[in-house]
VOPAGU-2260 file (C-alpha; in pm, 1 decimal, decimal comma):
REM VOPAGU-2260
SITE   aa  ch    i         X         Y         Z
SITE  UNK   A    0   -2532,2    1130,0   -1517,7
SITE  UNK   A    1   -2300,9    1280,5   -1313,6
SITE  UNK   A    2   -2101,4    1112,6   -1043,7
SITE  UNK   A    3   -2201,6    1273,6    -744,1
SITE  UNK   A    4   -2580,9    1224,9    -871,2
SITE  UNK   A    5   -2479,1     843,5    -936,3
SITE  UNK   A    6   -2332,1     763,5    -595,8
SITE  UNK   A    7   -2673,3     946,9    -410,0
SITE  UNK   A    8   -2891,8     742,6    -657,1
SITE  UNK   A    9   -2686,6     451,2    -552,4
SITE  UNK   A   10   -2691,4     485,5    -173,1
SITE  UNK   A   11   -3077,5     561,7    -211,1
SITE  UNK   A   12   -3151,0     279,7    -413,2
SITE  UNK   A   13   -2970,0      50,6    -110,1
SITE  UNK   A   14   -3157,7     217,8     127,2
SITE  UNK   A   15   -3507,7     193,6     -43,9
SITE  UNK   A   16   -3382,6    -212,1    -115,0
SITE  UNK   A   17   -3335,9    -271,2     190,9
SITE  UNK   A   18   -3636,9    -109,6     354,9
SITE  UNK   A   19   -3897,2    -167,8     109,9
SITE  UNK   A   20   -3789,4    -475,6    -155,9
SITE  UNK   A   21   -3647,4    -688,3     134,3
SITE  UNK   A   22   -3930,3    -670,5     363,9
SITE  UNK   A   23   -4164,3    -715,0      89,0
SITE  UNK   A   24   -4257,6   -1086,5      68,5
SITE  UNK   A   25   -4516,3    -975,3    -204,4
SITE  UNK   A   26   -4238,3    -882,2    -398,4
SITE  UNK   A   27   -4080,3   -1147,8    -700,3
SITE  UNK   A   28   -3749,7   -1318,1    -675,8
SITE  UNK   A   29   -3710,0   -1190,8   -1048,1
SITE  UNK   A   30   -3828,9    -824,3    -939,6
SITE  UNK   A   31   -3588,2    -856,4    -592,4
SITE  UNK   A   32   -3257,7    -975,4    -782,8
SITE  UNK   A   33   -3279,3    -730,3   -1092,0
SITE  UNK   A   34   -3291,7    -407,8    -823,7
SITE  UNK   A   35   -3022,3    -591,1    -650,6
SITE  UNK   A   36   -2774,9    -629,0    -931,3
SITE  UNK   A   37   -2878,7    -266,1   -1079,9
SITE  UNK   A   38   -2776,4    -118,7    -719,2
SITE  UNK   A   39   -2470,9    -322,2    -683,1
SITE  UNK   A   40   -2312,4    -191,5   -1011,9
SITE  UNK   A   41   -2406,8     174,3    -887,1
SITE  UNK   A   42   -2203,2     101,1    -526,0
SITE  UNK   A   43   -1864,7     106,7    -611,0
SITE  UNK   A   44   -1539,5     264,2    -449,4
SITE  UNK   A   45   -1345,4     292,2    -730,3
SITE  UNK   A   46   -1644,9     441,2    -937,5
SITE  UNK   A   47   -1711,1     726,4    -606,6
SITE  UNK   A   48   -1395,1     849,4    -614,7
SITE  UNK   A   49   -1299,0     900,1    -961,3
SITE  UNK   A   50   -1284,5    1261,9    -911,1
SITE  UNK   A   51   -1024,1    1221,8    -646,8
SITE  UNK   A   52    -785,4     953,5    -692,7
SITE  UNK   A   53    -787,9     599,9    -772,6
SITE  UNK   A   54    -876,3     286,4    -517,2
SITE  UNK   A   55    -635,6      39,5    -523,7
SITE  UNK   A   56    -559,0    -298,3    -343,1
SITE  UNK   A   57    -249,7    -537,9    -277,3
SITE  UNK   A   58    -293,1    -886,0    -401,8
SITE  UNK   A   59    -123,7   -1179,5    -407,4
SITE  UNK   A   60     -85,0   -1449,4    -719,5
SITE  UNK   A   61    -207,7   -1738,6    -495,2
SITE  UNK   A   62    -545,7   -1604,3    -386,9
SITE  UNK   A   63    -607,7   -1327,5    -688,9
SITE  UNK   A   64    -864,8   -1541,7    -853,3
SITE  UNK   A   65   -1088,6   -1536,7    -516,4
SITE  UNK   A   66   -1129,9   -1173,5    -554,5
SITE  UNK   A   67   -1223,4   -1127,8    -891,2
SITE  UNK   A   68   -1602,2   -1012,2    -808,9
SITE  UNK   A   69   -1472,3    -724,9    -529,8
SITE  UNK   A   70   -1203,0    -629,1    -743,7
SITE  UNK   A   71   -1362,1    -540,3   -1073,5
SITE  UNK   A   72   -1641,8    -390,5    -847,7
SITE  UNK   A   73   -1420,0    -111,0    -609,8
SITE  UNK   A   74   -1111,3    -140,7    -736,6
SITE  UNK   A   75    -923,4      48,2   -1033,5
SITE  UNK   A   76    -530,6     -15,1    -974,8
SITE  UNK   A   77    -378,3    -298,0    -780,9
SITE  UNK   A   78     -48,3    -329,0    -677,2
SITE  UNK   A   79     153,6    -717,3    -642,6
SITE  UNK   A   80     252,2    -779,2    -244,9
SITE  UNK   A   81     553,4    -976,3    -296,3
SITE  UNK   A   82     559,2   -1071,8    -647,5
SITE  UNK   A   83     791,0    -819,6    -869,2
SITE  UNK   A   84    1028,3    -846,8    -575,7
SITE  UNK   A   85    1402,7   -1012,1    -635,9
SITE  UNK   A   86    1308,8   -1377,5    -465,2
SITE  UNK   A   87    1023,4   -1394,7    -665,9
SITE  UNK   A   88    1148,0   -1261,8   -1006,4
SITE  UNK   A   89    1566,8   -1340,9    -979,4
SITE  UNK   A   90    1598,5   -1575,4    -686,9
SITE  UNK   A   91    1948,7   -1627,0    -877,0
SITE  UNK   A   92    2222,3   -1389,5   -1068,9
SITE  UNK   A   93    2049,1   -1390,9   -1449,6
SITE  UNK   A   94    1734,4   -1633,7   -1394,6
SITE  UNK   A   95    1406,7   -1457,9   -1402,0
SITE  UNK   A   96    1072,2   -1639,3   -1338,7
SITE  UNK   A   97     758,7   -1442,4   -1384,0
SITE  UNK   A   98     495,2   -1666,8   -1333,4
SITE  UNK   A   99     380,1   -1548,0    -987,2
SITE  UNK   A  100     378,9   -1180,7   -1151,1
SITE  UNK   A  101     202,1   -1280,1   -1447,4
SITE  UNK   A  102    -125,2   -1411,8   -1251,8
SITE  UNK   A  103    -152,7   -1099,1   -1127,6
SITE  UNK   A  104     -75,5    -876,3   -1455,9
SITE  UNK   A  105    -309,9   -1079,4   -1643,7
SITE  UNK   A  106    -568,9   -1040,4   -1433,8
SITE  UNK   A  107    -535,0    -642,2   -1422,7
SITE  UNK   A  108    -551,7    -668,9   -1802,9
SITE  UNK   A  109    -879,7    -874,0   -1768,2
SITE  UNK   A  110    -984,0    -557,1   -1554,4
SITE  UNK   A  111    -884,4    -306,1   -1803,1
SITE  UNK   A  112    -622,5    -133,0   -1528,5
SITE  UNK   A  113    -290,6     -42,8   -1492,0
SITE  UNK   A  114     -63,0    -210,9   -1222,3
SITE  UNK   A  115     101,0     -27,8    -982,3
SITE  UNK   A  116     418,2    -200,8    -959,3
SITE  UNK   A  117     593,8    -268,5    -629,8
SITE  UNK   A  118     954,3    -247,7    -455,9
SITE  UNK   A  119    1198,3    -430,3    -692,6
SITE  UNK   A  120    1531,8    -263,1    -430,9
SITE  UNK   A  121    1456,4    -322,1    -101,8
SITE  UNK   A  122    1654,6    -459,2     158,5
SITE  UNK   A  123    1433,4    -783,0     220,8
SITE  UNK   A  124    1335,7   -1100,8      -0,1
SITE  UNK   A  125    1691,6   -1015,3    -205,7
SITE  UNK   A  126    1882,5   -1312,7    -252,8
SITE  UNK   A  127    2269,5   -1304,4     -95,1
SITE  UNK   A  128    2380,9   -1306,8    -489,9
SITE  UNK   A  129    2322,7    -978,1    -491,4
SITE  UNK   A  130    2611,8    -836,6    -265,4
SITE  UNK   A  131    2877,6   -1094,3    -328,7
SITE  UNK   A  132    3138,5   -1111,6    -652,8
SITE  UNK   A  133    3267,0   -1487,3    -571,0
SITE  UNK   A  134    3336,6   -1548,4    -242,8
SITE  UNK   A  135    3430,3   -1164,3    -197,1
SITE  UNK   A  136    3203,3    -877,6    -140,9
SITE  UNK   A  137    3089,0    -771,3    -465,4
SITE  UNK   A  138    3205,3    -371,0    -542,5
SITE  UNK   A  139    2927,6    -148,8    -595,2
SITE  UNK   A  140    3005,4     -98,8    -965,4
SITE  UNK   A  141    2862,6    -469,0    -997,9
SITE  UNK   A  142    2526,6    -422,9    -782,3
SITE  UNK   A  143    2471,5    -115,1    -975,8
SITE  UNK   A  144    2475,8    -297,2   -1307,5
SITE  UNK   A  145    2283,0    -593,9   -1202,7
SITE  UNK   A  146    2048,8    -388,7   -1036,6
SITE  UNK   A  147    2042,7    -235,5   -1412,4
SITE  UNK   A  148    2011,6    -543,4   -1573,6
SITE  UNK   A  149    1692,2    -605,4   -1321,8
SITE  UNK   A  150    1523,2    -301,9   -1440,5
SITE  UNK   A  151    1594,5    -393,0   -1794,5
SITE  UNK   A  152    1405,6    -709,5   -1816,5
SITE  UNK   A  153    1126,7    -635,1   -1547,6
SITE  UNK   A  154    1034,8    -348,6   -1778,5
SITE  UNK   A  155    1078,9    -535,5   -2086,7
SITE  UNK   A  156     810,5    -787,8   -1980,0
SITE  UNK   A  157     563,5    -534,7   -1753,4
SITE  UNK   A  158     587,7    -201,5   -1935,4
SITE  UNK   A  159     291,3    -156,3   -2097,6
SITE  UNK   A  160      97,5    -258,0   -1769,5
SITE  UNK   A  161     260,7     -14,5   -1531,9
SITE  UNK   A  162     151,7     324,9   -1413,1
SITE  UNK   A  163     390,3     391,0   -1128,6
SITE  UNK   A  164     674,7     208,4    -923,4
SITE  UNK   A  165     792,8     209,6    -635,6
SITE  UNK   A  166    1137,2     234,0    -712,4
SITE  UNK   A  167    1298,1     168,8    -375,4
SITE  UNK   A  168    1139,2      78,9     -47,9
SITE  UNK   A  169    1245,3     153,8     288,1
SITE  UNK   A  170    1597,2     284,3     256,2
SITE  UNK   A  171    1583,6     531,7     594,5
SITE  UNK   A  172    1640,2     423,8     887,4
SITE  UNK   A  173    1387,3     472,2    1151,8
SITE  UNK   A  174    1598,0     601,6    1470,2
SITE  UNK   A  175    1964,4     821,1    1497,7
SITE  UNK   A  176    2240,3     583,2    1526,1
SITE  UNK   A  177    2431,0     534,2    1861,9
SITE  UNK   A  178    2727,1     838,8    1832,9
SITE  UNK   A  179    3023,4     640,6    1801,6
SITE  UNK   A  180    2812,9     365,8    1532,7
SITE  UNK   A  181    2985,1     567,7    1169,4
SITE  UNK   A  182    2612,6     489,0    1007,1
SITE  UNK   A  183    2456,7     750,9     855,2
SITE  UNK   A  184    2214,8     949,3    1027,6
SITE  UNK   A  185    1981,4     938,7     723,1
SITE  UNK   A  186    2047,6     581,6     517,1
SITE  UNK   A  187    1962,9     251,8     649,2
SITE  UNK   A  188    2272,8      43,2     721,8
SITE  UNK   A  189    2149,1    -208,4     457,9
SITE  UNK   A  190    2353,5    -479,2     282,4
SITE  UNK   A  191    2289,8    -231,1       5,1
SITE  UNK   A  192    2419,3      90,7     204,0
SITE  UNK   A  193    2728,5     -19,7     351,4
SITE  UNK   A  194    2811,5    -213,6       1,6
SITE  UNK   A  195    2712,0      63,9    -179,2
SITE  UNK   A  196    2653,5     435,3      -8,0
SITE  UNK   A  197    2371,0     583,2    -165,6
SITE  UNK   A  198    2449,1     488,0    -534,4
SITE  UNK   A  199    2253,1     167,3    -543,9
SITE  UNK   A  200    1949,1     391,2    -501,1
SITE  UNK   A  201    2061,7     654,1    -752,8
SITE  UNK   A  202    2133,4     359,1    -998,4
SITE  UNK   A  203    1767,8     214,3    -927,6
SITE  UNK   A  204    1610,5     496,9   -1009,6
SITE  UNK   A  205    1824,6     538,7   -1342,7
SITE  UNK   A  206    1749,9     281,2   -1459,1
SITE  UNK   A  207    1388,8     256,8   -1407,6
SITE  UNK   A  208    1415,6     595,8   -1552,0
SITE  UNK   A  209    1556,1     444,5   -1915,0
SITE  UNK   A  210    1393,5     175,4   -1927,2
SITE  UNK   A  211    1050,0     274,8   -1750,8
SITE  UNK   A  212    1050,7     668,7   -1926,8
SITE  UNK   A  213     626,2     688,6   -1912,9
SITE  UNK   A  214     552,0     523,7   -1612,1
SITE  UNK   A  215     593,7     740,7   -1252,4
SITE  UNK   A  216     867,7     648,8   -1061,6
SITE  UNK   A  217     840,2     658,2    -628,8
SITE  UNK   A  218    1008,9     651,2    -324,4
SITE  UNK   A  219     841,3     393,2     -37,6
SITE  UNK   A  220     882,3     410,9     311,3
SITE  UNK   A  221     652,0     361,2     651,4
SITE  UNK   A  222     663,4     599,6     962,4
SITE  UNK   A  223     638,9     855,6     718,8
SITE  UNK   A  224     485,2    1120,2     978,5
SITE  UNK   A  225     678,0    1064,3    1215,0
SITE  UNK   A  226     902,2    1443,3    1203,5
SITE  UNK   A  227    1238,3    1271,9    1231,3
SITE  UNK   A  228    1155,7    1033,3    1002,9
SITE  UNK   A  229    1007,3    1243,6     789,1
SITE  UNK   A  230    1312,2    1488,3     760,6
SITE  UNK   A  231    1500,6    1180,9     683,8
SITE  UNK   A  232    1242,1    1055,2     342,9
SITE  UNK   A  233    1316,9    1460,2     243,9
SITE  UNK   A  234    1704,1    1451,0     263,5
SITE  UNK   A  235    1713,2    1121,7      68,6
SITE  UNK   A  236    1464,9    1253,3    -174,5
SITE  UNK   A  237    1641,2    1588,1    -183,9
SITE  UNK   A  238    1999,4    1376,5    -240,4
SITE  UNK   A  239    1842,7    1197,9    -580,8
SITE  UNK   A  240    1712,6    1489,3    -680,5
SITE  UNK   A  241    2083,5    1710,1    -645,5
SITE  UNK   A  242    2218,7    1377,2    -830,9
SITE  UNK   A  243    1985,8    1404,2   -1118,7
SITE  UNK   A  244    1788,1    1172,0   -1027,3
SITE  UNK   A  245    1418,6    1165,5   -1183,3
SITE  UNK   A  246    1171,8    1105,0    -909,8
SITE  UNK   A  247     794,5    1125,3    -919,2
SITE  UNK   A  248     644,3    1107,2    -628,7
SITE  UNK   A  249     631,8     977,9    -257,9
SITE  UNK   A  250     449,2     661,5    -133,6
SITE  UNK   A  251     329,0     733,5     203,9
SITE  UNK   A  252     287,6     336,3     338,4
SITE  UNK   A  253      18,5     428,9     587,1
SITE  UNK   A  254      13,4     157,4     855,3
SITE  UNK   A  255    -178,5     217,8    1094,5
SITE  UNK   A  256     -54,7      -6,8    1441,9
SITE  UNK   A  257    -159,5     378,7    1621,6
SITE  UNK   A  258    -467,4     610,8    1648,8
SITE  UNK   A  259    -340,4     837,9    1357,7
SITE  UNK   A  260    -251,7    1216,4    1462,0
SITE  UNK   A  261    -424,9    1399,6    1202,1
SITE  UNK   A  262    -266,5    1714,4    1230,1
SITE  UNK   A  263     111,3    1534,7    1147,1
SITE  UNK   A  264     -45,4    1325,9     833,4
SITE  UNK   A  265    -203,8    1659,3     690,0
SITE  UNK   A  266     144,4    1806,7     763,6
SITE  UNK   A  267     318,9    1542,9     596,2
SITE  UNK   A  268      97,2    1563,2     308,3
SITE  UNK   A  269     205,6    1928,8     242,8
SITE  UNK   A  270     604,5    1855,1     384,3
SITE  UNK   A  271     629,7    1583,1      83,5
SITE  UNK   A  272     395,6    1782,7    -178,2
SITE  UNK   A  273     584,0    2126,4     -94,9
SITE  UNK   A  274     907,3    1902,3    -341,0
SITE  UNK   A  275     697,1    1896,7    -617,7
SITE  UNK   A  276     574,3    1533,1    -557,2
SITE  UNK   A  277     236,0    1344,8    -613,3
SITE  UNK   A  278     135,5    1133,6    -339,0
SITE  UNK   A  279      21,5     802,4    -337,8
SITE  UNK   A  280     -98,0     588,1     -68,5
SITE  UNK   A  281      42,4     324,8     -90,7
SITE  UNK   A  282      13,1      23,8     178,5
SITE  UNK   A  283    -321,7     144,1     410,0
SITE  UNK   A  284    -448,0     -72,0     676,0
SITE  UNK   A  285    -536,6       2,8    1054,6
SITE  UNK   A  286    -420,8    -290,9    1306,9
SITE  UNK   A  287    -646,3    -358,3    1593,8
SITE  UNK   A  288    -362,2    -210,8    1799,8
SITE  UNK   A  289    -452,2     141,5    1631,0
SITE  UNK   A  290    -816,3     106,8    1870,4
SITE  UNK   A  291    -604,5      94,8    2200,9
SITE  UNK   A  292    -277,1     257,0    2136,5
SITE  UNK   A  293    -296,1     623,6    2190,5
SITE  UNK   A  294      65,9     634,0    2138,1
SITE  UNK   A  295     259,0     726,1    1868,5
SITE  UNK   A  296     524,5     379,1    1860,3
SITE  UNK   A  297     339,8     102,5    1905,1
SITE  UNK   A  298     446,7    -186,1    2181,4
SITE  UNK   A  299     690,9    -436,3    2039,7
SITE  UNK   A  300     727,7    -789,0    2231,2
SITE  UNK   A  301     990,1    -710,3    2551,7
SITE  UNK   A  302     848,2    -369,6    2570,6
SITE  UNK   A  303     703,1    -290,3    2975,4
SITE  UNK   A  304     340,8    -371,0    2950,7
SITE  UNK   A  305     346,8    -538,6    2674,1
SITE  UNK   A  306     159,1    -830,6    2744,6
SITE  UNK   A  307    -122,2    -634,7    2886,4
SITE  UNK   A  308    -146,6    -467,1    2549,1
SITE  UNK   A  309    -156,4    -733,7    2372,1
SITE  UNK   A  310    -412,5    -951,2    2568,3
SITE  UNK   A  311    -622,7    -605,9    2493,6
SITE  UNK   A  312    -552,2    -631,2    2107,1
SITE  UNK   A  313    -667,7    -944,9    2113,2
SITE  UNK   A  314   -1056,2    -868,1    2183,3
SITE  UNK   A  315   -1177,0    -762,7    1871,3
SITE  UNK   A  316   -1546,9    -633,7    1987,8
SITE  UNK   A  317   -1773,8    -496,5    1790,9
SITE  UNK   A  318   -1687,1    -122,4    1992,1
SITE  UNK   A  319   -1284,7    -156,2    1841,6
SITE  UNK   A  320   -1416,0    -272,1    1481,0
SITE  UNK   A  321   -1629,7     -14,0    1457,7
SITE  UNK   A  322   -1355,3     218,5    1575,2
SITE  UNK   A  323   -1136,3      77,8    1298,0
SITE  UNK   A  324   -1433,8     209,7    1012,0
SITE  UNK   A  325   -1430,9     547,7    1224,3
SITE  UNK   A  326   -1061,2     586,6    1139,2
SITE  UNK   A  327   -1090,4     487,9     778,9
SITE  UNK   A  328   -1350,1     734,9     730,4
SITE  UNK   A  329   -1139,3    1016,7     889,6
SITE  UNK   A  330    -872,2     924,4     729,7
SITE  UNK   A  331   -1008,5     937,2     366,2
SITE  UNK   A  332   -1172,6    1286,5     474,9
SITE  UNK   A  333    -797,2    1382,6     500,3
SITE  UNK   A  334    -715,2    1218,4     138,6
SITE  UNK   A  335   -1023,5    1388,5     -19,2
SITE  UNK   A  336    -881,2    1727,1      96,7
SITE  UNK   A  337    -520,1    1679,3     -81,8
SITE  UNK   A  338    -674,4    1481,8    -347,4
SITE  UNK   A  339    -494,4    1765,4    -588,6
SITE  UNK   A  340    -163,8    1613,4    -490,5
SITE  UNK   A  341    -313,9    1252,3    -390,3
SITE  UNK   A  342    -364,8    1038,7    -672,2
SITE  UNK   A  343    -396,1     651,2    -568,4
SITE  UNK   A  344    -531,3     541,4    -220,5
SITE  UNK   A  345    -436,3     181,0    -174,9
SITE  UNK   A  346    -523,8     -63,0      76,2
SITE  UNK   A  347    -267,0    -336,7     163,2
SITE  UNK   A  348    -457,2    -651,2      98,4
SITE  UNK   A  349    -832,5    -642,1     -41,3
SITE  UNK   A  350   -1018,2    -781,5     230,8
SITE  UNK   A  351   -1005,0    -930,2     580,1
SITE  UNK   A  352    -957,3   -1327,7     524,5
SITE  UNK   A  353    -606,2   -1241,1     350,1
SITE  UNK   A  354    -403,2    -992,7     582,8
SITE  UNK   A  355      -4,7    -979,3     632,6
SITE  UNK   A  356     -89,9    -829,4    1002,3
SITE  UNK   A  357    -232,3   -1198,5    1123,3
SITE  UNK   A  358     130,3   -1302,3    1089,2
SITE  UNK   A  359     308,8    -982,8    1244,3
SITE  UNK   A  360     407,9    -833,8    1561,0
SITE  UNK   A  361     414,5   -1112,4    1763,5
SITE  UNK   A  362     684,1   -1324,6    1846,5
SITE  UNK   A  363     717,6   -1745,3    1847,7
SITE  UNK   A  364     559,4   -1761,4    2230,9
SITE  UNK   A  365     294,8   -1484,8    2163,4
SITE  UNK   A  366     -38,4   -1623,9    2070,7
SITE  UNK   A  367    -104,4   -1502,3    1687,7
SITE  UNK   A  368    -388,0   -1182,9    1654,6
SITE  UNK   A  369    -635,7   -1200,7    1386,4
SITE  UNK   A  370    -693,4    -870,7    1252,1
SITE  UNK   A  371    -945,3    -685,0    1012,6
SITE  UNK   A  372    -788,8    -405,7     917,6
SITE  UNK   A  373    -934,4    -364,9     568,7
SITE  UNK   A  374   -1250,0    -219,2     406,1
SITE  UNK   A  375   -1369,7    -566,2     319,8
SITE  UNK   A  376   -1462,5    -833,2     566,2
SITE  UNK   A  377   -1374,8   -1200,7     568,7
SITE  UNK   A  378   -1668,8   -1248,7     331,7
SITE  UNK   A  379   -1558,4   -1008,1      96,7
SITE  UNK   A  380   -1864,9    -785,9     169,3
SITE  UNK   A  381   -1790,0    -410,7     207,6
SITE  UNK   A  382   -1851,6    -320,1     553,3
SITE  UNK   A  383   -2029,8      -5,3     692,9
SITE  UNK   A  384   -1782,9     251,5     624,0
SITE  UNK   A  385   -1770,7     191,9     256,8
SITE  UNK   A  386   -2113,7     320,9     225,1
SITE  UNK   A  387   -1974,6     633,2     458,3
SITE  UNK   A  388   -1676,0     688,8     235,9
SITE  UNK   A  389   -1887,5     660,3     -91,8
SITE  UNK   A  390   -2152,3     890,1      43,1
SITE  UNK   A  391   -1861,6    1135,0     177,0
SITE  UNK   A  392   -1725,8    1125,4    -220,4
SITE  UNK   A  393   -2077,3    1210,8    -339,9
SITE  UNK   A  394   -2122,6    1547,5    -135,5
């Protein structure tokens, strides 16, 4: 059976369900939970959009377990949220602890998937170690070889589990520097940049290189369609590459705190693809904020109207959830389109109980915004749009 003739079997099946076997009281329990199961294995993400690219989700080691059920359902890749990072895996010079990693690893060999391993070199959650030699700032000859030595035994361990990684994360900065600043109008002024210049980044992707040589290797970065931002990701890119650097493919973070301008993420797509790349999406979600902010920044605490804005956020009626599923849908009728240089859509978390964006963008005397920015709700049930998307794969 083909695909596309699966997912319209599927969605019909639901439909008939719900009209005919639910309403039925005539009907057996037995009769009612057998067509239930049958159409629940047919109704998965993951399963729609093979012919695209693969559906993957965020997870953490402390709440994995819970999601067992949705993730072998609509999942096929997962990625860890904090847990390959340096203050999980080296929170000190030579000590590695794995434990939070290996919840999540074991359960994506339970699932028969490959991880998609996240953001070792970054300029967060890396313990001070890292840039000093003593009490002296450490030269970059030493970050480069412990940044080496990371690579070594994170590989070592993970290997055979791991389809892509993002290599680096975040290593542009967002806006030009003041004129008389000396930063660089491309680089980040990192710990890691002024320590090191770009060769921390070239040495990262070395040695993920030698000791990683099957797996994909990534660059990661947010405000990716923004244009200035966006000319920044290709000079950094272009800079590895003139140092013979080996370098896969983009991650394109997609957060969503915006309505989305179309026409700049289909131009991104192609800016990023035109290098030779593949494109993954890599950290999807759509903040509340995204169904009232037409803008292209959003408002940041101390910002004039601010609290206006934010009192607005914090309604979420049924009108701005729905809104949220309109975006996701147009969005993923974007991804479809590019799915010859798109090859992993993944959402940043895997449903709405367990979001990062409930703890973000709001400062200590700012009231805290729950959010439900994913394609799963609190319950873990798919909501309305995931029967959009998987009828839009099946057409």
């Amino acid at each position: 059976m083909s695909n596309k003739l699966q997912n319209s079997l599927a969605i019909g099946a639901r439909i008939w369900y719900n009209l005919v076997i639910k309403t039925d009281a005539r009907k057996t329990a037995f009769s009612a939970k057998g067509w239930d199961e049958t159409m629940d294995k047919m109704f998965s993400l993951a399963k729609a959009y093979e012919k695209y690219f693969k559906i993957g989700a965020a997870v953490a080691s402390h709440n994995i377990a819970g999601y067992s059920d949705v993730l072998s359902q609509h999942f096929n890749s997962i990625t860890p949220e904090n847990e390959m990072k340096y203050s999980e895996t080296e929170p000190e010079e030579g000590k590695f602890t794995f434990d939070k990693a290996d919840v999540i690893f074991g359960t994506a060999r339970k699932m028969g998937i490959k991880v998609r391993a996240h953001a070792p070199v970054w300029h967060n959650q890396t313990g001070g170690w890292m840039y000093r030699d003593g009490d002296k700032p450490a030269p970059p000859e030493l970050i480069c070889e412990r940044i080496a030595a990371h690579s070594k035994a994170i590989c070592e361990r993970y290997n055979n589990d791991v389809y892509a990684w993002d290599v680096v994360n975040e290593a542009c900065r967002d806006d030009a520097p003041a004129a008389d600043s000396g930063e660089s109008t491309v680089y980040r002024n990192s710990e890691y940049f002024k320590l090191c210049g770009t060769k921390f980044i070239e040495a990262a992707f070395r040695a993920m290189d030698k000791n990683s040589p099957d797996a994909q290797l990534f660059y990661n970065d947010y405000n990716e369609c923004v244009p200035e931002k966006r000319e920044r990701i290709i000079a950094l890119i272009q800079n590895l590459r003139d140092k013979g650097c080996r370098i896969d493919g983009f991650g394109m973070q997609q957060h969503y705190f915006a309505k989305p301008d179309y026409d700049e993420l289909k131009r991104s797509i192609e800016a990023y693809s035109s290098l030779g790349l593949r494109i993954h999406i890599t950290e999807l979600d759509i903040s509340l904020m995204a169904t009232v902010n037409d803008g292209e920044k959003r408002l940041k605490p101390g910002d004039p109207g601010f609290r206006e804005y934010i009192s607005e956020v914090m309604k979420p009626t049924p009108e701005k959830l729905a809104e949220i599923g309109n975006i996701y849908t147009n969005l993923f009728e974007v991804y479809r389109s590019y799915s010859d240089v798109i090859d992993c859509v993944t959402t940043w978390g895997v449903a709405d109980d367990y979001t990062w964006l409930d703890h973000f963008g709001t400062n200590e005397d700012m009231p805290k915004i729950k959010q439900y920015p994913l394609l799963f709700d609190e319950e873990h049930k798919p909501k309305p749009c995931v029967s959009e998307l998987i009828g839009a794969a099946g057409k």
